[in-house]
C-alpha positions in Angstrom: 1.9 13.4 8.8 -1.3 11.6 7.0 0.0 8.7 4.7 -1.8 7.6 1.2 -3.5 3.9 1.8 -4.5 2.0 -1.3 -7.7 2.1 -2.1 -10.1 -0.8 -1.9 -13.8 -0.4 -3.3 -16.3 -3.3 -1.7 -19.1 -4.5 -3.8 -21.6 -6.7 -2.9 -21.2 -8.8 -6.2 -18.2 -9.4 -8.8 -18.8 -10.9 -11.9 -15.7 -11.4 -14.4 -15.0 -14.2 -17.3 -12.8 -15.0 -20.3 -9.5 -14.3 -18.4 -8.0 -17.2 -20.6 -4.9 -18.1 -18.2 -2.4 -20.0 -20.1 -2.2 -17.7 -23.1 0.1 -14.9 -23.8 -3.0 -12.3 -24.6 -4.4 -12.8 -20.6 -3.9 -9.5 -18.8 -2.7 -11.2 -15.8 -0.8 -8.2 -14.3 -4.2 -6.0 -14.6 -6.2 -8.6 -13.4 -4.7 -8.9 -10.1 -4.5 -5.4 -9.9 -8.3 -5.3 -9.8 -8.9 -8.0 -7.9 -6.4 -6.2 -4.5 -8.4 -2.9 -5.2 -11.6 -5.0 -5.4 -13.8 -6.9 -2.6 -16.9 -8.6 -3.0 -19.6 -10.7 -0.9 -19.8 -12.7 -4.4 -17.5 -13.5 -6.7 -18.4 -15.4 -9.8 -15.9 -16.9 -12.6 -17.9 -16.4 -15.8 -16.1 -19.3 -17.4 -13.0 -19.6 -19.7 -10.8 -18.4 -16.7 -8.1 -21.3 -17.7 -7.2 -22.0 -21.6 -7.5 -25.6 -21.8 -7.7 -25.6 -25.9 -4.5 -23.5 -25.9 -2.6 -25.1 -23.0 -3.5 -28.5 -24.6 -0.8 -27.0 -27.9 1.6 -25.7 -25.9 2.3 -25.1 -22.4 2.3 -21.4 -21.2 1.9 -20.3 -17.4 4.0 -17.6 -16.3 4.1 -16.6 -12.3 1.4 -14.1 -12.8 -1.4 -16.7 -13.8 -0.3 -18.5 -11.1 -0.4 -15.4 -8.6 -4.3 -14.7 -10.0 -5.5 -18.2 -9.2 -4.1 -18.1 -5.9 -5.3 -14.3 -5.2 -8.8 -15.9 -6.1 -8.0 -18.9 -3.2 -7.1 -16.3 -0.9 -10.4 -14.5 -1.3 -12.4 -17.7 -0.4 -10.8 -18.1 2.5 -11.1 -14.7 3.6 -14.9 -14.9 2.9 -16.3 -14.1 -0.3 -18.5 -16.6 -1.6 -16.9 -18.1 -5.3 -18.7 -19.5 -7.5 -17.5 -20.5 -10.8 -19.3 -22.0 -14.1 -16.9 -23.3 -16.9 -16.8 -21.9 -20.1 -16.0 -24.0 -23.8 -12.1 -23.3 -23.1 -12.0 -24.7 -19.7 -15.0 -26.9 -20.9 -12.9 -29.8 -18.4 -14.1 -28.4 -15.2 -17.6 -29.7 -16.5 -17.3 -32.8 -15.6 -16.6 -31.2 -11.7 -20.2 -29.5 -12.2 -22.1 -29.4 -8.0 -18.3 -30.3 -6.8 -16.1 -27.8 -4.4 -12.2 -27.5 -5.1 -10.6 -25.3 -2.6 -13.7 -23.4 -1.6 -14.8 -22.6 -5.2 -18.7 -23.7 -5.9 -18.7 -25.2 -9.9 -21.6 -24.9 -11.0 -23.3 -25.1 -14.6 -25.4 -22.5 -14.6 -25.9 -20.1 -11.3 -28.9 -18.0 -10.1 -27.8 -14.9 -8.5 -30.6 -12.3 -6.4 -29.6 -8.9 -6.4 -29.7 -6.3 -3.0 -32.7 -5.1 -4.8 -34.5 -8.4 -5.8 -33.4 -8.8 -9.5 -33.2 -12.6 -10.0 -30.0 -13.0 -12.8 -29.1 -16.2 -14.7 -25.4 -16.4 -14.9 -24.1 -19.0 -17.4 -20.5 -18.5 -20.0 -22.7 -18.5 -23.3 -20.9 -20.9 -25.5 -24.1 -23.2 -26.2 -25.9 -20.2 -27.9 -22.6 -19.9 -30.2 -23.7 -22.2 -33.4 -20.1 -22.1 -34.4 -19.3 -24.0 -31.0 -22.2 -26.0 -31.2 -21.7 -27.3 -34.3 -18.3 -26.5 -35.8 -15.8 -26.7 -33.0 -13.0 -27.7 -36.0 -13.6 -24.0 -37.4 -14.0 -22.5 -33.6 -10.5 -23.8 -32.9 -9.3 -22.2 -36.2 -10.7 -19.0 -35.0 -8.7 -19.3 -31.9 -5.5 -19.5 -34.0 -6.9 -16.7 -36.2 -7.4 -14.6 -32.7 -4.0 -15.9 -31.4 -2.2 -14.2 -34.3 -3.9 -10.8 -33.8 -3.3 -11.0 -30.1 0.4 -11.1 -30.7 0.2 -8.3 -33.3 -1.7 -6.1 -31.2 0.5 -7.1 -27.7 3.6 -5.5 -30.3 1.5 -2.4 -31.6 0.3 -1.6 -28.1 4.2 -1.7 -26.5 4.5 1.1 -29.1 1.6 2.6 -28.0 2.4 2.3 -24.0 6.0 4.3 -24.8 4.2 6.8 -26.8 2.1 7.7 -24.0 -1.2 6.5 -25.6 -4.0 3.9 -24.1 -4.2 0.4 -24.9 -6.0 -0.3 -28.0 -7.5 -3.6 -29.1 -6.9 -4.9 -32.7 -9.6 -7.1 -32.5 -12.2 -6.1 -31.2 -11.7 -3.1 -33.8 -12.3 -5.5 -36.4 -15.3 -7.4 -34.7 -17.2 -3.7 -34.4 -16.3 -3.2 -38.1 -16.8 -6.2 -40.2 -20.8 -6.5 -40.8 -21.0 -10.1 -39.9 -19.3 -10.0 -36.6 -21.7 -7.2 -35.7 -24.8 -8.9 -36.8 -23.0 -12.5 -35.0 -22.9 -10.4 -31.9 -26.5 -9.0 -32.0 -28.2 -12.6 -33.2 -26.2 -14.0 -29.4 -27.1 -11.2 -27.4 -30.9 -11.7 -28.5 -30.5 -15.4 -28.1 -29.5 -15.1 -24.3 -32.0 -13.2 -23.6 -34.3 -14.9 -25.1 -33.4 -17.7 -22.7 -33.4 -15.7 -19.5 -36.8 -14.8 -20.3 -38.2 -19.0 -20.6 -36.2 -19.0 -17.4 -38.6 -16.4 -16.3 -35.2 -14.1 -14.5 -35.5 -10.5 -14.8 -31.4 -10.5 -16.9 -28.8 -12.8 -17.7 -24.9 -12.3 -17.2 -22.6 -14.1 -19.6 -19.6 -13.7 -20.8 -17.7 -15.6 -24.0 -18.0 -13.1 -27.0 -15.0 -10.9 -25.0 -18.0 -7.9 -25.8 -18.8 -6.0 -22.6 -22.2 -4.7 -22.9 -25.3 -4.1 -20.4 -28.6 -3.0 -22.3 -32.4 -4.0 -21.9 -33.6 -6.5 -24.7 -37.3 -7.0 -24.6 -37.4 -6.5 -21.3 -34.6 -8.5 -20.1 -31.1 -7.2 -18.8 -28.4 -8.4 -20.5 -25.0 -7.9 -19.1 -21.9 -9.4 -20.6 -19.2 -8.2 -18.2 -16.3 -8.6 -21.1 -13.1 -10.5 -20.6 -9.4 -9.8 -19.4 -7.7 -9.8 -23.0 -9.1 -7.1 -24.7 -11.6 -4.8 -22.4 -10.5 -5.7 -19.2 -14.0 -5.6 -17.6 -16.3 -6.7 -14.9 -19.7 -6.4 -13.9 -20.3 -5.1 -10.4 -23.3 -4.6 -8.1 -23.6 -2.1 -5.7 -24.6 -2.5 -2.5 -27.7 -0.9 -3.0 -28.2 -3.5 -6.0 -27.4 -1.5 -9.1 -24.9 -3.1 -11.6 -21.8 -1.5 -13.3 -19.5 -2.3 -16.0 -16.4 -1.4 -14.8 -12.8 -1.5 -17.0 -9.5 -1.4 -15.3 -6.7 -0.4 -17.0 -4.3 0.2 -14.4 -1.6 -2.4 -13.0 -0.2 0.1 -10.0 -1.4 0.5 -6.6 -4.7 2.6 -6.7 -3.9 5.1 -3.4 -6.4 7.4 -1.7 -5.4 10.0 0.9 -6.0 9.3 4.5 -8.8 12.8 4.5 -10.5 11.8 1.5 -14.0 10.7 2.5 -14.9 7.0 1.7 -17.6 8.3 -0.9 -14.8 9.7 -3.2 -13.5 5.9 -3.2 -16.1 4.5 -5.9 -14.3 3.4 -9.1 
């Protein structure tokens, strides 16, 4: 009798960000879902992968964000090459920048070459963020503001979940429909590319604005592999070289029968 194995996809390269351990709204359980079904060569941590602003309020840090940090160390050692460059929440591990903790390479920025000889700057994002940059009093009011519709959208969604439906994200519903959010999100996008280009890279991957998007902007690719609060994304690259945005919604075992032929296995 042939049994069902779970399924694991290997990739050359992983690139995922905004995870946001230490809050409520972190998709922990999904998270490590996708990261048993998902190998790599490379493994980058796009930045804000631990709340510090948040953690620094209140304490928060249930078994599973614990479980996703040591998944991550387990990787390492089995391997895959982790790199990680800090975001403006876990803007602590800065000060760590050309350091090694466990394995894990922090760097500020990273240069990544594709199978197929793309070079990619990989940085979080947060200094082409004027709010940030300038105003972290009203960022950290933002946060609060995002908090609250976190929570309201954590109670809609278990509604949703019984129901049968999909998840569905409150927030980033709002950023796609209130005119200045779009036009915030379009000036960053431009911005970052903008500075892959003087870097003279063919793209840039980033991360921060929790918007997962992968699109040619004056000849640059820009890939922003999302975040695990709302999309629950990454960016991959093939072994061949060719990137994908993938989303993972699932947190059972992913199984593939025994016959099935290891080209059916992509995700």
């Amino acid at each position: 009798m042939k049994m069902n194995t779970p399924r694991v996809t290997k990739y050359r390269s992983i690139w995922i960000s905004d995870i946001h351990l230490g809050t409520k709204g972190c998709q922990a359980d999904k998270l490590l879902s996708f990261l048993k079904h998902n190998e790599s060569d490379y493994l980058y941590l796009v930045g804000d992968i631990i709340d510090g602003w948040r953690l620094k309020r209140s304490w928060y840090w249930p078994q599973s964000h614990n479980d996703v940090v040591q998944k991550i160390l387990r990787k390492v050692r089995k391997g895959t090459k982790v790199i990680y460059v800090p975001g403006n929440h876990d803007e602590f591990a800065r000060e760590y920048v050309n350091h090694h903790f466990g394995g894990v390479d922090v760097q500020e920025r990273a240069f990544h070459k594709t199978a197929d000889g793309k070079e990619l700057l990989v940085i979080h994002g947060d200094e082409f963020d004027v709010v940030v940059r300038y105003a972290k009093w009203l960022a950290l009011l933002g946060d609060g503001i995002y908090t609250m519709l976190l929570v309201i959208n954590n109670w809609y969604n278990k509604i949703r979940e019984k129901m049968g439906r999909p998840y569905w994200s409150l927030s980033q519903y709002l950023k796609l429909k209130v005119k200045n959010a779009v036009q915030f999100i379009a000036e960053y996008e431009e911005a970052i590319a903008k500075a892959a280009k003087n870097a003279k890279v063919d793209g840039v991957v980033c991360g921060h604005i929790h918007h997962p998007e992968m699109r040619d902007i004056d000849g640059i690719l820009y890939c922003n592999d999302g975040d695990w609060v709302e999309s629950c994304s990454a960016l991959v690259e093939h072994m061949d070289g060719r990137l994908e945005l993938v989303e993972w919604t699932s947190t059972e075992p992913v199984f593939i029968k025994s016959e099935e032929t290891e080209a059916s296995c992509a995700y």
